[in-house]
TIMARNU-514981 format. One record per residue (C-alpha): residue number from 1; residue in one letter; chain; x, y, z. Coordinates in steps of 0.5 Angstrom, whole numbers, m for minus. Layout:
// residues N
  resi  resn  chain     xx     yy     zz
   NUM     a      A      X      Y      Z
...
***
This chain:
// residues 345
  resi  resn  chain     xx     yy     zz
     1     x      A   m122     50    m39
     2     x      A   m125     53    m33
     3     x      A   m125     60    m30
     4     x      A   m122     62    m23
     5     x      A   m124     67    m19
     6     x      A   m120     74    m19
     7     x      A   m116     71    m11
     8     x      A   m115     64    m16
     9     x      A   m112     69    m21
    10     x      A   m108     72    m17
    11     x      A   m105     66    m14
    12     x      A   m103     63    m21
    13     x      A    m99     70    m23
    14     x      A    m95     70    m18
    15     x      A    m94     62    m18
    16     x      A    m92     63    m25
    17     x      A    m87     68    m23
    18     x      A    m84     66    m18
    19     x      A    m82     59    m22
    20     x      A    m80     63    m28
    21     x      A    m75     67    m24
    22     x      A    m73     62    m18
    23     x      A    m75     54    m21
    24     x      A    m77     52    m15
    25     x      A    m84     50    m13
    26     x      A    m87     55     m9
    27     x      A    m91     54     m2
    28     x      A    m97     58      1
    29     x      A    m92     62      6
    30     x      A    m88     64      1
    31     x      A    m94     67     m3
    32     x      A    m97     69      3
    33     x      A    m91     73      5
    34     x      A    m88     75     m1
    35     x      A    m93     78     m6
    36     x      A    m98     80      0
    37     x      A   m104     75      0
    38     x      A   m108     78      6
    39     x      A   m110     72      7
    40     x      A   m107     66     12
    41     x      A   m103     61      8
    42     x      A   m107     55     10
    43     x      A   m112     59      6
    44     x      A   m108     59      1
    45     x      A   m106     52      1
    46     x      A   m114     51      1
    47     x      A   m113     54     m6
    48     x      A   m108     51     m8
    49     x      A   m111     44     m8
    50     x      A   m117     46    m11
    51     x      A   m113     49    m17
    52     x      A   m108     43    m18
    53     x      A   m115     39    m18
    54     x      A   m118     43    m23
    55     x      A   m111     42    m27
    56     x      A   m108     49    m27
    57     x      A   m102     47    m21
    58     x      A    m99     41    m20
    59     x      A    m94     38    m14
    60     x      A    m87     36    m16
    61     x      A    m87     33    m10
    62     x      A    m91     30     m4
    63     x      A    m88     36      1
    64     x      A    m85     41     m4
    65     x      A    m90     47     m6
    66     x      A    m93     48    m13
    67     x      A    m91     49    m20
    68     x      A    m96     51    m27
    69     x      A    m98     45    m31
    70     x      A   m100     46    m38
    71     x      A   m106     49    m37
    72     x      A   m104     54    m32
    73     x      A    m99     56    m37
    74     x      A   m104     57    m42
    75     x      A   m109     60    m38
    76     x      A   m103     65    m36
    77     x      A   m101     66    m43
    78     x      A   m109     67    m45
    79     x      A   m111     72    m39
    80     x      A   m106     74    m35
    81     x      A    m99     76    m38
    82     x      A    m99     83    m39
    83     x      A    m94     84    m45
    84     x      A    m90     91    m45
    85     x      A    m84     92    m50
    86     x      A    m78     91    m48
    87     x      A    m74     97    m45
    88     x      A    m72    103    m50
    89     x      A    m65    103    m50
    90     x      A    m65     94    m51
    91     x      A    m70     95    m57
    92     x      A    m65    100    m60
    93     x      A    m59     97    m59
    94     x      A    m62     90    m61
    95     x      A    m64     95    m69
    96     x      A    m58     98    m69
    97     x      A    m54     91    m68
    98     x      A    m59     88    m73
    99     x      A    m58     94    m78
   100     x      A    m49     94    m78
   101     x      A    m48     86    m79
   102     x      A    m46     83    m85
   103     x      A    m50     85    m91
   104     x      A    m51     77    m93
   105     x      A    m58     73    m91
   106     x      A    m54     69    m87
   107     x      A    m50     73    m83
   108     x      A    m57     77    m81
   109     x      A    m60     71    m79
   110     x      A    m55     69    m75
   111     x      A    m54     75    m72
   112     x      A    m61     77    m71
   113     x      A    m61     70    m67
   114     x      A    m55     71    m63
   115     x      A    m58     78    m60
   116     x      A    m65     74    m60
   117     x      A    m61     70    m55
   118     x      A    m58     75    m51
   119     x      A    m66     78    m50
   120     x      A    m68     73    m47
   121     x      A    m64     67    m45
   122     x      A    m66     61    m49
   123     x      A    m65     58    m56
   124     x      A    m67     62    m62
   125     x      A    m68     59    m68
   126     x      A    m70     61    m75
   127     x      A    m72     60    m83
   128     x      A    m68     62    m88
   129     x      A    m73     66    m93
   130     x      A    m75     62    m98
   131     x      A    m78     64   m105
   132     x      A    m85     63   m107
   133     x      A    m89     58   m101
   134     x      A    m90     51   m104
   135     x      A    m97     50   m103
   136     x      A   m102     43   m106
   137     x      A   m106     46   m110
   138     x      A   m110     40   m111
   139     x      A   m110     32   m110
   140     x      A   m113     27   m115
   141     x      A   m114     20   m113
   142     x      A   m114     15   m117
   143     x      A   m115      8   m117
   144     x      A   m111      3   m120
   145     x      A   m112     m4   m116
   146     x      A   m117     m6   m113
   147     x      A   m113     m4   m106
   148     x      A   m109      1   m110
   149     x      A   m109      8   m110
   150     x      A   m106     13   m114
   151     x      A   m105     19   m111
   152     x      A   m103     26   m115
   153     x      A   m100     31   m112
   154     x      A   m101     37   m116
   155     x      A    m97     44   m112
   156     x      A    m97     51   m115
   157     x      A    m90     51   m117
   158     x      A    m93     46   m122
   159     x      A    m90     40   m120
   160     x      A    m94     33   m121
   161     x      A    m92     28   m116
   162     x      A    m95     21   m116
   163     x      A    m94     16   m110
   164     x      A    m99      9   m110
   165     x      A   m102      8   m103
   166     x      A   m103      1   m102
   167     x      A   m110      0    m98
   168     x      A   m113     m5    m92
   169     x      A   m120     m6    m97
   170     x      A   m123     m4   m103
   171     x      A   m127      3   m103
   172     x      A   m133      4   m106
   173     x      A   m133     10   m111
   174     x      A   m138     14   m107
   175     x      A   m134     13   m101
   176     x      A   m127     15   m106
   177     x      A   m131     22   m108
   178     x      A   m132     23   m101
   179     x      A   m125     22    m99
   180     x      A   m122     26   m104
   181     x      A   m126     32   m102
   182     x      A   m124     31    m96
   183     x      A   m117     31    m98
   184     x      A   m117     37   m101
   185     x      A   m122     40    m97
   186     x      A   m118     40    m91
   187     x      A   m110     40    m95
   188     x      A   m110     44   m101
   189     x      A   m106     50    m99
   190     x      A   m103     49    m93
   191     x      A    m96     51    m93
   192     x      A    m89     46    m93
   193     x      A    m91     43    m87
   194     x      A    m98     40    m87
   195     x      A   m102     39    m80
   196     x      A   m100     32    m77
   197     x      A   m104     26    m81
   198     x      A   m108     25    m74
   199     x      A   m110     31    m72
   200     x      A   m117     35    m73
   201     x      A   m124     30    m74
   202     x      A   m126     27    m80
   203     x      A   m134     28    m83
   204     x      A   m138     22    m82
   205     x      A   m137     19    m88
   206     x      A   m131     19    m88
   207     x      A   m130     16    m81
   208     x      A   m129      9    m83
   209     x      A   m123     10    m88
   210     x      A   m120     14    m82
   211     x      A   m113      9    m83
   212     x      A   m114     11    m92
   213     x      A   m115     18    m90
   214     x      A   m108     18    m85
   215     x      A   m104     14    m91
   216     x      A   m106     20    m96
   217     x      A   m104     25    m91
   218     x      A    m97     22    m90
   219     x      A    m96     21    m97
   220     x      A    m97     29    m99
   221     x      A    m93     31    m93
   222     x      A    m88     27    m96
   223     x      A    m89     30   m103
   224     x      A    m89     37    m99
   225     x      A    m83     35    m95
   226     x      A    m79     33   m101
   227     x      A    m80     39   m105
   228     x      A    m78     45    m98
   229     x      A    m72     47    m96
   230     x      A    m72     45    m89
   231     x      A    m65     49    m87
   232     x      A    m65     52    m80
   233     x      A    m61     56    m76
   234     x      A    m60     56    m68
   235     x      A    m56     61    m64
   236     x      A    m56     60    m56
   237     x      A    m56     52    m55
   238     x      A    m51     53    m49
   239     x      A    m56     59    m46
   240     x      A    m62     53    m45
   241     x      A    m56     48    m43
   242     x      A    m56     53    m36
   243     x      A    m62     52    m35
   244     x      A    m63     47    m29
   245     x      A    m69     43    m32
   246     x      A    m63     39    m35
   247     x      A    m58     39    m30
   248     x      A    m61     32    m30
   249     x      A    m57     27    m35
   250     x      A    m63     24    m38
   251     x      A    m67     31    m40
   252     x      A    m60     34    m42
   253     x      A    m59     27    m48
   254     x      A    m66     28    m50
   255     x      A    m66     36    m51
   256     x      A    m58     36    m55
   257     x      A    m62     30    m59
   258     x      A    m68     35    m61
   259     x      A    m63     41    m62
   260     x      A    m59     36    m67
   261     x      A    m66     34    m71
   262     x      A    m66     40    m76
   263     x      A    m73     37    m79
   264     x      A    m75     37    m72
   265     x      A    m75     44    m71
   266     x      A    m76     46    m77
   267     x      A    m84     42    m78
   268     x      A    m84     45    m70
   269     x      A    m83     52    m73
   270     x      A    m86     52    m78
   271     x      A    m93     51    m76
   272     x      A    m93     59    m74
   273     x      A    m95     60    m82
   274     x      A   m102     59    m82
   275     x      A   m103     64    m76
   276     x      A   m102     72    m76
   277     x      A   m101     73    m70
   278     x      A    m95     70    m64
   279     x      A    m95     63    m64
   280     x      A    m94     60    m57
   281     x      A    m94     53    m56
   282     x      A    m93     49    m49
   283     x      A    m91     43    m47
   284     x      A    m96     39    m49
   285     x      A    m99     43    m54
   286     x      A    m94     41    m58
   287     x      A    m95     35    m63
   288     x      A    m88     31    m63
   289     x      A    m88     27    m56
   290     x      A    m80     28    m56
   291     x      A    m82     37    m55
   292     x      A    m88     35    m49
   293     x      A    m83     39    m45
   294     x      A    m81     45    m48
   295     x      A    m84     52    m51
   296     x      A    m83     54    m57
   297     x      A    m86     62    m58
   298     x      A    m84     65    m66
   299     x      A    m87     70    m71
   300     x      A    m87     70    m78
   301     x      A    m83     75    m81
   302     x      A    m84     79    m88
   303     x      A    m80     81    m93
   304     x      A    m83     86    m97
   305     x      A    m91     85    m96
   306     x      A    m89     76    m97
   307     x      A    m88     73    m91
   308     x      A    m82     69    m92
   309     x      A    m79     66    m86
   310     x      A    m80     65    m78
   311     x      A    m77     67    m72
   312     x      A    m77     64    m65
   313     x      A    m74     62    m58
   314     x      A    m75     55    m56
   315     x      A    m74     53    m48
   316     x      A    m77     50    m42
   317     x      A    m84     50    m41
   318     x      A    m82     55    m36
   319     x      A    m80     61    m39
   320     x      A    m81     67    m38
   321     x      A    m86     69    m43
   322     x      A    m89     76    m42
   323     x      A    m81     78    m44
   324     x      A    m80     73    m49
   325     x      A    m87     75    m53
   326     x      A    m85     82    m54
   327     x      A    m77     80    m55
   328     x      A    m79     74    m61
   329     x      A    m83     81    m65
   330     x      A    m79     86    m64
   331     x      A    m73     81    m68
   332     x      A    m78     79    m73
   333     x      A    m79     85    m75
   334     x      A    m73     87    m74
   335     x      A    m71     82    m79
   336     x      A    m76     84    m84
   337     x      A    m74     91    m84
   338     x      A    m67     88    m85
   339     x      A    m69     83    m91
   340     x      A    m74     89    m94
   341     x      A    m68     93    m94
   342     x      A    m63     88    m97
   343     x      A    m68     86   m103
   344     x      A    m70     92   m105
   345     x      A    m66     97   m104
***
């Protein structure tokens, strides 16, 4: 990603704010104007241009002005949100809302979801808290056939699962150890829902079973999958219809068919596990094709010392990000507190 000088820098803030709050491509005028840029607007076009063809903008159409792409979201995200906490009476209402509901996990779940909502005008979407986290403690593989494997799952509940793997060649048992250290290396201990199979670069000595190693993968994901819970609760789905990215048909089908995948949504949310801090994902940052045009912003959330569950929001790649960072943590150790409280005592 390359740099922007402090005028680029400048630009893209007020790009991205003024998008976020009016969901129209913003033109030179309109940021010469309205932001005070003492500068003229063919100055600022110049700019402009120069930052859609570095990545940062790009131009819905030929006429229109510009708006963020990913990347500029990105660079926002990284070096120019200013993140404040939100408003002392909003945080103390959202507490004490939190604190009065129902003594039930469930209806504080609910109900932290709702008001997270309300916060911030998107989805909100969270995991139940689950026991003890289902990790793979090791991963054998054996050979059965000359193009079979067996491969072992091991998991720290004690569970033993065995699935054959039928393979493309024979492999040589040097190349099998080296796999296996692979595997293992690179998957024991990671949480219910592992990477994607594709994701990340393998060793050179492994680099010609790459098509073995992704069967491998999506075995144990298939292991993990069938021994988690993969429950999710989602509040706020009306408030994300408002917005106008899906005022057409087509975006509308495609966001109620993600909204009705549960499994979806909860393989999304739950890569904020291997991360202590915010996890903000952006459009195409986020692995499954079908959520390219969202952002997902969630916390973990603990209770007691034990991180449990996760917390967050889910809306259009135009989101107002510097509310909803603050808003997502403020819930989730709203909820934590909550939880702690419930359980112990």
């Amino acid at each position: 990603m390359n740099d922007l000088d402090q005028r680029k820098r400048r630009i893209l803030r007020a790009i991205v704010q003024d998008y976020v709050a009016t969901a129209e491509p913003v033109g030179s005028e309109t940021l010469v104007h309205r932001y005070h840029f003492e500068v003229k607007p063919a100055t600022i076009r110049n700019e402009m241009s120069e930052m859609s063809e570095m990545g940062y903008l790009r131009q819905p159409h030929t006429s229109a002005g510009r708006v963020p792409s990913d990347m500029g979201y990105r660079f926002y995200v990284d070096r120019l949100m200013m993140l404040s906490p939100l408003p002392p009476g909003q945080a103390r209402q959202a507490r004490l809302a939190v604190t009065l509901s129902d003594g039930e996990v469930e209806a504080v779940l609910r109900e932290t979801c709702r008001i997270l909502t309300e916060l911030t005008s998107y989805a909100a979407v969270a995991t139940p808290p689950r026991g003890e986290e289902t990790r793979i403690k090791r991963i054998q593989l054996m050979p059965i056939a000359a193009r079979r494997l067996m491969v072992i799952v091991l998991l720290n509940n004690g569970h033993l699962d065995h699935r054959l793997v039928e393979i493309a060649r024979e492999i040589t048992p040097d190349e099998l150890m080296a796999l296996a250290e692979t595997v293992n290396r690179t998957f024991t201990a990671q949480l219910t829902v592992m990477r994607d199979e594709e994701d990340g670069s393998l060793p050179p000595e492994v680099m010609s079973l790459q098509e073995v190693y992704r069967q491998i993968a999506r075995t144990v994901n298939h292991t993990l999958r069938s021994h988690s819970d993969e429950e999710v609760y989602i509040e706020g789905a009306s408030r994300i219809l408002r917005q106008p990215e899906f005022k057409a048909e087509e975006r509308l089908d495609s966001l109620l068919r993600i909204l009705e995948d549960r499994q979806l949504l909860h393989r999304v949310l739950s890569r904020v596990w291997g991360r202590e801090d915010v996890m903000i994902l952006i459009g195409s940052e986020n692995a499954y094709p079908q959520m390219q045009d969202y952002s997902f912003v969630a916390s973990r959330y603990r209770v007691g010392e034990r991180m449990v569950g996760a917390i967050g929001i889910f809306g259009p790649t135009r989101m107002d990000y510097d509310r909803a960072v603050p808003a997502v943590c403020l819930m989730a150790q709203n909820l934590g507190k909550v939880l702690t409280r419930l359980t112990y005592g």
